[in-house]
C-alpha positions as CSV (number, residue, x, y, z in Angstrom):
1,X,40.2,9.9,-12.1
2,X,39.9,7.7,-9.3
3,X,38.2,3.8,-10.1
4,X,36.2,2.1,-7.0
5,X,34.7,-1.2,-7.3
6,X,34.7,-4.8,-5.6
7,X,37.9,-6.9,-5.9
8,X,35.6,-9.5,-7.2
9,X,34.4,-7.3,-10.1
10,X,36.6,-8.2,-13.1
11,X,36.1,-11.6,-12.2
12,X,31.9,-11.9,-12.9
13,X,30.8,-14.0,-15.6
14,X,27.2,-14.4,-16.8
15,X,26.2,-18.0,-17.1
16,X,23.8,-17.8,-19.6
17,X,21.8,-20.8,-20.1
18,X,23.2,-22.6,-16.9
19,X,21.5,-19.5,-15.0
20,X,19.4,-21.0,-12.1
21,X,17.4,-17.4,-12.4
22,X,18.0,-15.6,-15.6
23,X,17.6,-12.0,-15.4
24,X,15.4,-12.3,-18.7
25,X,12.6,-13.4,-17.0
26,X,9.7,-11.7,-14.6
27,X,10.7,-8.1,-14.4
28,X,10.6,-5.0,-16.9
29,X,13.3,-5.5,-19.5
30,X,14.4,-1.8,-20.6
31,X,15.3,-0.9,-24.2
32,X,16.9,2.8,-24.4
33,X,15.7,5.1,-27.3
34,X,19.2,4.4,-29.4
35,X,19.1,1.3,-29.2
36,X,15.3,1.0,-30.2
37,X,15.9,3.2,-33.4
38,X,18.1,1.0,-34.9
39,X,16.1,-2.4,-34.0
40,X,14.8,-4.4,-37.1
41,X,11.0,-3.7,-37.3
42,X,10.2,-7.5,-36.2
43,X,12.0,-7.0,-33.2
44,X,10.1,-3.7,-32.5
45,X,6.6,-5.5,-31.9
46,X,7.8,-7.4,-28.9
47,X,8.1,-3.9,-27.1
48,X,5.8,-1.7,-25.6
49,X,6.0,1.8,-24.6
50,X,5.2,2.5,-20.9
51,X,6.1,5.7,-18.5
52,X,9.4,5.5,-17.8
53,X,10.1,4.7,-21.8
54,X,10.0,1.1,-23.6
55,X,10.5,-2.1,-22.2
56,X,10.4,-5.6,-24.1
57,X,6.7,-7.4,-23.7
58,X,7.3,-10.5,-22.0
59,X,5.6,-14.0,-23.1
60,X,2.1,-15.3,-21.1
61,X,5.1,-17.2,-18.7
62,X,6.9,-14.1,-18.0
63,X,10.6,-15.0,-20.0
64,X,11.5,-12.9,-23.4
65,X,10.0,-13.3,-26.1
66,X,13.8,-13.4,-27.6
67,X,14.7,-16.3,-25.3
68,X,15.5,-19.5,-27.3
69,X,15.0,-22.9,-25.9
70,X,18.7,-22.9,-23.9
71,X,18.0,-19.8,-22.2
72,X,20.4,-17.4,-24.6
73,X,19.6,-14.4,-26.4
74,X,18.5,-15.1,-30.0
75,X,19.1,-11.4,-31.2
76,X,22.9,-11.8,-29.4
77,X,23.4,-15.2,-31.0
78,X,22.4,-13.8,-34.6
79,X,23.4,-10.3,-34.4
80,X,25.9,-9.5,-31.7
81,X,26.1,-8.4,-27.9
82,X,26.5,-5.0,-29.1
83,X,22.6,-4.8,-30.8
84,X,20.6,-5.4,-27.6
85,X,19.9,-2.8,-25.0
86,X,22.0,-0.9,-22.5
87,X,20.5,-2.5,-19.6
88,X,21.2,-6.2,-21.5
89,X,24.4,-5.3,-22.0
90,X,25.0,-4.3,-18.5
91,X,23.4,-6.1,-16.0
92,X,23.9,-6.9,-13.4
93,X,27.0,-4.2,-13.6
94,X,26.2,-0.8,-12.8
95,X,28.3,2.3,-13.4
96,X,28.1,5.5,-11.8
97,X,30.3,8.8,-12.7
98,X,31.0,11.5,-10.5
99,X,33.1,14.4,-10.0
100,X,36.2,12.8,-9.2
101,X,35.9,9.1,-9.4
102,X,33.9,6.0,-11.1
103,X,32.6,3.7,-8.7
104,X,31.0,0.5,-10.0
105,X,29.1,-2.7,-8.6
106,X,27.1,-5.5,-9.4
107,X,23.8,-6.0,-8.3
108,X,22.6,-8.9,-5.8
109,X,20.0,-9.9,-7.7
110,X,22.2,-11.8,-10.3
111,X,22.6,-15.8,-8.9
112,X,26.2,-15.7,-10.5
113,X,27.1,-12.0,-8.5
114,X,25.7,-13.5,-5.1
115,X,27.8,-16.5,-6.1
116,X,31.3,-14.5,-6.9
117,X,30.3,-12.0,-3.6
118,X,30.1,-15.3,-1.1
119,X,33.4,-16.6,-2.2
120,X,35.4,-13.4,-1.0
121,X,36.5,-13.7,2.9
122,X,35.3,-10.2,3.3
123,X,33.5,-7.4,1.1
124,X,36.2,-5.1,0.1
125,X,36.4,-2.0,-2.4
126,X,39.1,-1.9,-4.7
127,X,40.8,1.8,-5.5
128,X,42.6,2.1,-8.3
129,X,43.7,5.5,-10.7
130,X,42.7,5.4,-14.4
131,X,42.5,7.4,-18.0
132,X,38.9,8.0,-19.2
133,X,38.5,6.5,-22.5
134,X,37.6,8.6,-25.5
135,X,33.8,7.6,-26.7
136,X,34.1,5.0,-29.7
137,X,32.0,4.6,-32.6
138,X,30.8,1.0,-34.1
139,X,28.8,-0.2,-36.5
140,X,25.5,-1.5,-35.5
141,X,23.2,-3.0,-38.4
142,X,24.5,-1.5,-40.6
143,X,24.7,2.8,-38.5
144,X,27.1,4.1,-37.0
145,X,26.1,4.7,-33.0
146,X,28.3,5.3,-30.1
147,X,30.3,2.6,-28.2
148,X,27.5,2.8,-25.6
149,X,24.1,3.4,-25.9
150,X,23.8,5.6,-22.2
151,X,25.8,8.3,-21.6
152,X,25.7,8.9,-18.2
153,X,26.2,12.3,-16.3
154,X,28.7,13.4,-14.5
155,X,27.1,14.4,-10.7
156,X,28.7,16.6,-8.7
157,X,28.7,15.5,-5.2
158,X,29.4,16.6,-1.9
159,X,32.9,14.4,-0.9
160,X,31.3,14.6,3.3
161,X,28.9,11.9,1.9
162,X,31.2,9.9,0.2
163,X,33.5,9.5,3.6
164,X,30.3,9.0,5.5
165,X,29.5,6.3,2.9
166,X,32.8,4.7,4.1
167,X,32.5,5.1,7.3
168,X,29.3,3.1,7.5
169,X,30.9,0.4,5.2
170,X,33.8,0.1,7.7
171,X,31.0,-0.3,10.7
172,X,28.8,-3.2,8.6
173,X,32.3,-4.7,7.8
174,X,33.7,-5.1,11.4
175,X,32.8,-9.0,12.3
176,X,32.6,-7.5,15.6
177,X,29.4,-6.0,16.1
178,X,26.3,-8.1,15.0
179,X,24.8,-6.8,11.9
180,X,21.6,-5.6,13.3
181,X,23.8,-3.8,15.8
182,X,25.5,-2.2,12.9
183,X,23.0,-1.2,10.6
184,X,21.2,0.3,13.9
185,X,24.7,2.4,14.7
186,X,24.8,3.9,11.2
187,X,21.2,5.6,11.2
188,X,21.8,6.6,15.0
189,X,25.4,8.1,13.5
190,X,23.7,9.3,10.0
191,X,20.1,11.2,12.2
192,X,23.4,13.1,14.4
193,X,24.9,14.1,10.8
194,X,21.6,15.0,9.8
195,X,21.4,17.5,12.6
196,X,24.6,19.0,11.7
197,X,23.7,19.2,8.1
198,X,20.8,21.4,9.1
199,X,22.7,23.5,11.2
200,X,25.0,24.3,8.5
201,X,28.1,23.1,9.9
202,X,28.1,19.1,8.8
203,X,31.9,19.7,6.4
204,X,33.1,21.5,8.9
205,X,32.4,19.2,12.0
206,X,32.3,15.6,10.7
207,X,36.2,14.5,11.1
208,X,35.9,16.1,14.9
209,X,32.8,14.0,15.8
210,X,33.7,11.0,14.0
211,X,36.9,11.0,15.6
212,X,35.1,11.6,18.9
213,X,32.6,8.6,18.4
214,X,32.7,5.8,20.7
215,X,31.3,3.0,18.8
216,X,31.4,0.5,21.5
217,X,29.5,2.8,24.1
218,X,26.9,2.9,21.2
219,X,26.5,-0.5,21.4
220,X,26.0,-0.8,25.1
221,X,23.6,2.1,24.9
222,X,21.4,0.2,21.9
223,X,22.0,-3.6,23.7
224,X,21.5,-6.6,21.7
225,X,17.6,-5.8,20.2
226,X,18.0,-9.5,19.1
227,X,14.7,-10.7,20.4
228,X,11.8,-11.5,18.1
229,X,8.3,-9.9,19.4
230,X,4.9,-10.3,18.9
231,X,5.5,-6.3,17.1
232,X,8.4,-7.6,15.4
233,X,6.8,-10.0,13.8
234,X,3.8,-8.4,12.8
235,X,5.9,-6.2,11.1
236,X,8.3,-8.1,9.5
237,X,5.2,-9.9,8.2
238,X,3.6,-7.0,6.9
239,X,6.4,-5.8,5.3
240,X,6.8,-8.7,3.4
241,X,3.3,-8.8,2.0
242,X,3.1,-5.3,1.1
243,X,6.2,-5.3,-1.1
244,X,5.4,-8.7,-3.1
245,X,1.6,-8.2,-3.2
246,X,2.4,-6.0,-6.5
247,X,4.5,-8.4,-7.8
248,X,1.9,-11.5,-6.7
249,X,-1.0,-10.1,-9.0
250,X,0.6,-9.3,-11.7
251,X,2.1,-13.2,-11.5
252,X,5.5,-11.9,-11.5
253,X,7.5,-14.6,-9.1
254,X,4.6,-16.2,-8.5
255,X,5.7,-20.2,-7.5
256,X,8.3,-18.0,-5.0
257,X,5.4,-15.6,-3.6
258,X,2.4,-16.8,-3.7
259,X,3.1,-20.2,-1.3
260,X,5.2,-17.9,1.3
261,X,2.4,-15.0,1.1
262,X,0.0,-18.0,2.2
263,X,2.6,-19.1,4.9
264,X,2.3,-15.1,6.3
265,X,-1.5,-15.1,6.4
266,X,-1.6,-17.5,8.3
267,X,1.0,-16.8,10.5
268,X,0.3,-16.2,14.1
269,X,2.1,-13.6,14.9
270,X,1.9,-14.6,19.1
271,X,4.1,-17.6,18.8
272,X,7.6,-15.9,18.7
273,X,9.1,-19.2,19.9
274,X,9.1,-20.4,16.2
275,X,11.3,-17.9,15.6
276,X,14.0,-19.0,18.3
277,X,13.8,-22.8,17.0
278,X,14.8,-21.0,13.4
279,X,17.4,-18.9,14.7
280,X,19.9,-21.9,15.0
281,X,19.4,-22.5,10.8
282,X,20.0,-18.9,9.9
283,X,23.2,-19.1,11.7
284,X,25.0,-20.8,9.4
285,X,24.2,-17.8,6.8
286,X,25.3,-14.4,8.5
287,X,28.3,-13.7,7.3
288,X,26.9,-14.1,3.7
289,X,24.5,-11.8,5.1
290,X,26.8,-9.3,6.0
291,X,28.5,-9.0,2.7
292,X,25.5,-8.8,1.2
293,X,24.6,-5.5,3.5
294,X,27.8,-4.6,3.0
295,X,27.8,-4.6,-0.9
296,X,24.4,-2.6,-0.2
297,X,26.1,-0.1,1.7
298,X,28.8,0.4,-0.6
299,X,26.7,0.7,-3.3
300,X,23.3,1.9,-2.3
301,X,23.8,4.7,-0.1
302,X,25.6,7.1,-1.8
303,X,24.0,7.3,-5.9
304,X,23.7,10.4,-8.4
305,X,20.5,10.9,-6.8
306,X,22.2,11.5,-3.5
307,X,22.6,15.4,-2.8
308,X,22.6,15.5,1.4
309,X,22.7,13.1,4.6
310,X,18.7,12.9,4.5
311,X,19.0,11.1,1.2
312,X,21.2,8.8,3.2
313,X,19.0,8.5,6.3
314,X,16.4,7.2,3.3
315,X,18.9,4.8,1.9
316,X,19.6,3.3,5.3
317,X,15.6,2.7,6.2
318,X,15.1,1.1,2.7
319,X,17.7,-1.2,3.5
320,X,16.4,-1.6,7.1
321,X,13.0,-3.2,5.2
322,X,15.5,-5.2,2.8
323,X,16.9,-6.7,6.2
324,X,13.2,-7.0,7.3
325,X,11.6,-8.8,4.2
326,X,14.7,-11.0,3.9
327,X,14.6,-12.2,7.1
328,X,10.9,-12.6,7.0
329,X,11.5,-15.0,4.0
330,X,14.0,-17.0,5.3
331,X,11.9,-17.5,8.5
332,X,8.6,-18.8,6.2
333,X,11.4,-21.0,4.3
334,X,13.1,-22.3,7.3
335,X,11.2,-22.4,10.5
336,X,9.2,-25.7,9.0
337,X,12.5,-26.5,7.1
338,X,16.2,-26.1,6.1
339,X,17.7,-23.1,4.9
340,X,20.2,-24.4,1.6
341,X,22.5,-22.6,0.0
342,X,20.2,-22.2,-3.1
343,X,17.3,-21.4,-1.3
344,X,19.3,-18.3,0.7
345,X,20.4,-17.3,-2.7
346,X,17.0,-17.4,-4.5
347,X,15.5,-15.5,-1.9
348,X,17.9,-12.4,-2.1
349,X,17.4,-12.6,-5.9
350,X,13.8,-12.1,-5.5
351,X,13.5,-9.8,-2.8
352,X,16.9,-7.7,-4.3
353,X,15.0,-7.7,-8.1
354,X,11.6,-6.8,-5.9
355,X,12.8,-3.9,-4.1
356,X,15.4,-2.4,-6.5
357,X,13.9,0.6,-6.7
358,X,14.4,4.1,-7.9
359,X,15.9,7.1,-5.7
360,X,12.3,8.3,-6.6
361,X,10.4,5.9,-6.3
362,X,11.7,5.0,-2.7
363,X,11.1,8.4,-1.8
364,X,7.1,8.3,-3.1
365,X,7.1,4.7,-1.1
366,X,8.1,6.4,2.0
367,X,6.1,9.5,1.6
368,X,2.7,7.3,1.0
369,X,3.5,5.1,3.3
370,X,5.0,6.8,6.3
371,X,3.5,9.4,8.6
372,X,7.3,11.2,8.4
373,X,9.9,9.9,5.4
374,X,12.3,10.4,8.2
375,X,11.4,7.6,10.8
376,X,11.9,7.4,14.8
377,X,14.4,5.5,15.8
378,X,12.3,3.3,17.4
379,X,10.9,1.8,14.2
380,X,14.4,1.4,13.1
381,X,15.2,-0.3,15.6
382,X,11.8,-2.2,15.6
383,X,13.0,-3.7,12.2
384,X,16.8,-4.6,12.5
């Protein structure tokens, strides 16, 4: 069994109270079923049962309700890490099992992961061989209950995807091309694949035309697409108020939102030139911002939900509004003002917590929202 994850992996640590953004505030907090049973009945009233399952009712300011005054866990403090939930035991890690390999990440919307990421020089994947572990049995108030609450499937996957996967990681890595130029290269690459996937032939053909691919001539073809338009704009603004409008009724990120989403409606769109004078401050930020596409890449594109290279097309537009909303954000921050360190890192926590959907619930986004959920490459390009 084969092991992929970040080098940086081993070395995350959760800063508890010292969090700038803890991850027990302003988003649904998930309790599995197991983990649920064997709750004390006190802790049981601060959850509520919703569609997907049960998720812990947050106070009238949005933290948990088991928050103490410094920002830690009171049920962890009195009872152990091993009593709360699967997903508060994990996060921001996430573990996925396939076939032949576990490949594992953390998530960008953790402060502390964004943090550890923008240390490295460059985003790389370490591969290493393991033993699975039998499962374990412990003690949890007073039961017996596996090691982990979450037993996660094995998916069987096609290995084509996983080398395409790669493939678009080595693209988004080379400091090379510009980013936008990058991501654009992958969905022109990944709509080719497409076609060979529905002519039947894609495992049989994909070493030859990879190997054929002229990545440079690409580029020439595509050009730089590095000029902000009236279209652009519009767009990018759009983008950004449709995702967070959700989010700004139900007063979930509210002092972040709601002062930008002001900033966008009253945006005029017309006056591009703002967006050259802000160019020069988000400078300073783009090779953050290509690790941080390239951790998306790695860990994004290809997930047990992935069965062919249209769920990958799919992958790469979501990530094409990411780019979109991010960059929208950072404009409202920057073109009036600076761009810090900590304001660059806030935003991708919010707009990384804000758009970490589902396989299926990107799918029903695109499919409401789109007339095709496979778009033209000219609104790809439109947004990156």
């Amino acid at each position: 069994m084969k092991l992929y994850q970040p080098d940086y992996y081993d070395k995350f640590q959760c800063t508890a109270s010292a969090c700038p953004m803890t991850c027990c505030m302003q988003w649904r907090i998930a309790v599995d079923d197991e983990t649920l049973f064997h709750w004390q009945e006190d802790w049981k009233k601060h959850v509520k049962e919703v569609e997907e399952g049960h998720i812990i009712r947050l106070n009238k300011n949005g933290m948990c309700p088991f928050l103490n005054e410094e920002k830690l866990c009171k049920i962890v403090l009195s009872h152990g890490e091993q009593v709360i939930s699967h997903t508060c035991q994990t996060f921001p890690r996430e573990e996925h099992r396939y076939n032949d390999r576990i490949e594992r990440c953390l998530t960008p919307g953790c402060p502390a992961v964004l943090d550890l990421m923008w240390e490295q020089d460059d985003f790389h994947i370490l591969e290493k061989e393991i033993k699975e572990k039998k499962t374990q049995t412990q003690k949890i108030c007073g039961q017996k209950v596996k090691e982990t609450s979450q037993n996660e499937e094995i998916c069987e996957l096609n290995l084509v995807l996983f080398e395409i996967r790669n493939w678009f990681l080595e693209i988004v890595n080379d400091k090379q091309l510009p980013l936008n130029t990058a991501l654009e290269i992958c969905f022109l690459i990944a709509l080719d694949l497409y076609e060979l996937e529905q002519k039947g032939v894609l495992e049989k053909e994909f070493l030859h035309y990879k190997n054929i691919t002229d990545l440079q001539k690409i580029r020439e073809a595509i050009g730089a697409n590095d000029q902000m338009t009236e279209d652009r704009l519009e767009e990018y603004n759009l983008l950004f108020l449709d995702i967070s409008e959700i989010y700004r009724k139900q007063n979930i990120y509210a002092d972040f939102l709601v002062p930008l989403a002001k900033e966008a409606e009253d945006l005029d769109c017309q006056k591009t030139e703002c967006w050259n004078k802000f160019l020069p401050k988000l400078a300073q930020w783009k090779q953050h911002l290509r690790k941080l596409f390239a951790e998306e890449m790695s860990s994004a594109v290809i997930t047990p939900g992935t069965e062919q290279v249209q769920d990958i097309l799919v992958k790469l537009e979501w990530m094409a509004m990411e780019y979109a909303v991010l960059l929208q954000v950072l404009f409202l921050h920057g073109y009036k003002g600076e761009i810090t360190y900590e304001k660059l890192r806030e935003s991708v926590c919010v707009i990384f917590r804000m758009m970490g959907y589902a396989d299926d619930d990107i799918w029903e986004y695109m499919e409401n929202c789109f007339d095709q959920v496979i778009w033209p490459w000219e609104y790809y390009a439109l947004l990156v």
